[in-house]
N, C-alpha and C positions, 0 to 999 in steps of 0.2 A: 391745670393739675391733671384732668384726664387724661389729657394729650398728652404730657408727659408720661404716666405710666402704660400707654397706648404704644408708644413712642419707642419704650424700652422693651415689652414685652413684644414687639415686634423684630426689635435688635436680638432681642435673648434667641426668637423662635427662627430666626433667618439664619444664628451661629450655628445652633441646638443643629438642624436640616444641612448646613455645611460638612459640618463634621460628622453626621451620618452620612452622607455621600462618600465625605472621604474617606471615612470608616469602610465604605464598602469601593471605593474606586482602588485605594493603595491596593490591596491583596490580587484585585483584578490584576492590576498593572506589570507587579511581582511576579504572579503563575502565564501572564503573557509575556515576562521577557524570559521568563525560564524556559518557555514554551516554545520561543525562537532560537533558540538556545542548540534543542533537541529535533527542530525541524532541519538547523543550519546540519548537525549531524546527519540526518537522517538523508538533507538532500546529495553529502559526499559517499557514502553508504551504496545511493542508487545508484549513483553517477559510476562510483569505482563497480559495482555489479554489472553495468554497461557496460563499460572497457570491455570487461573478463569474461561476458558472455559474446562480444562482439563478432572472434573469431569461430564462434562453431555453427554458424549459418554454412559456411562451407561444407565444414565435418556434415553436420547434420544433410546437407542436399547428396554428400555423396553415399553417405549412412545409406538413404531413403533408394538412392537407385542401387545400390550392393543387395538393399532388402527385397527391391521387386524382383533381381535378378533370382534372388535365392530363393522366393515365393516362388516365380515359375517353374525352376526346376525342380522343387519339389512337388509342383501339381503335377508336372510329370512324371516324374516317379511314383506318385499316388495312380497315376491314370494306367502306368506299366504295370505295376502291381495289383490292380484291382482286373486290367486284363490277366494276369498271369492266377490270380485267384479262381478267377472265371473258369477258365481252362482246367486249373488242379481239380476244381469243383465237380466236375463232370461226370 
């Protein structure tokens, strides 16, 4: 007689413990495939931002040397200028 209600209440608490699992596995399961969902977007997103920045590694190397060109000439004209100041200063 024990064993049997031993027996049962062991059946009841192994369900009871099932279904709280799965009470909390479904939802996991849900917001993880929704979540693969929004990464599979996210990784065409990067990928096309790749392409489209791909080309201006060029742009941008010649950017950089058009810039130091235009830095130096302007130190010299800063340096002519600050001579020619010199001089008015006098």
């Amino acid at each position: 007689m024990i064993f049997n209600i031993l027996v049962w209440w062991t059946l009841g608490l192994t369900v009871a413990i099932v279904l709280a699992l799965a009470g909390f596995l479904v939802p996991v399961a849900y917001f993880l495939a929704r979540t693969a969902g929004h990464l599979t977007k996210l990784v065409g997103g990067l990928k096309a931002v790749r392409d489209n920045a791909a080309p201006l590694a060029g742009y941008l190397t010649n950017l950089g040397g058009g810039l130091t060109v235009l830095r130096d000439e302007l130190r010299s004209v800063d340096n002519r200028l600050g001579d020619a100041a010199e001089i008015l200063g006098r």
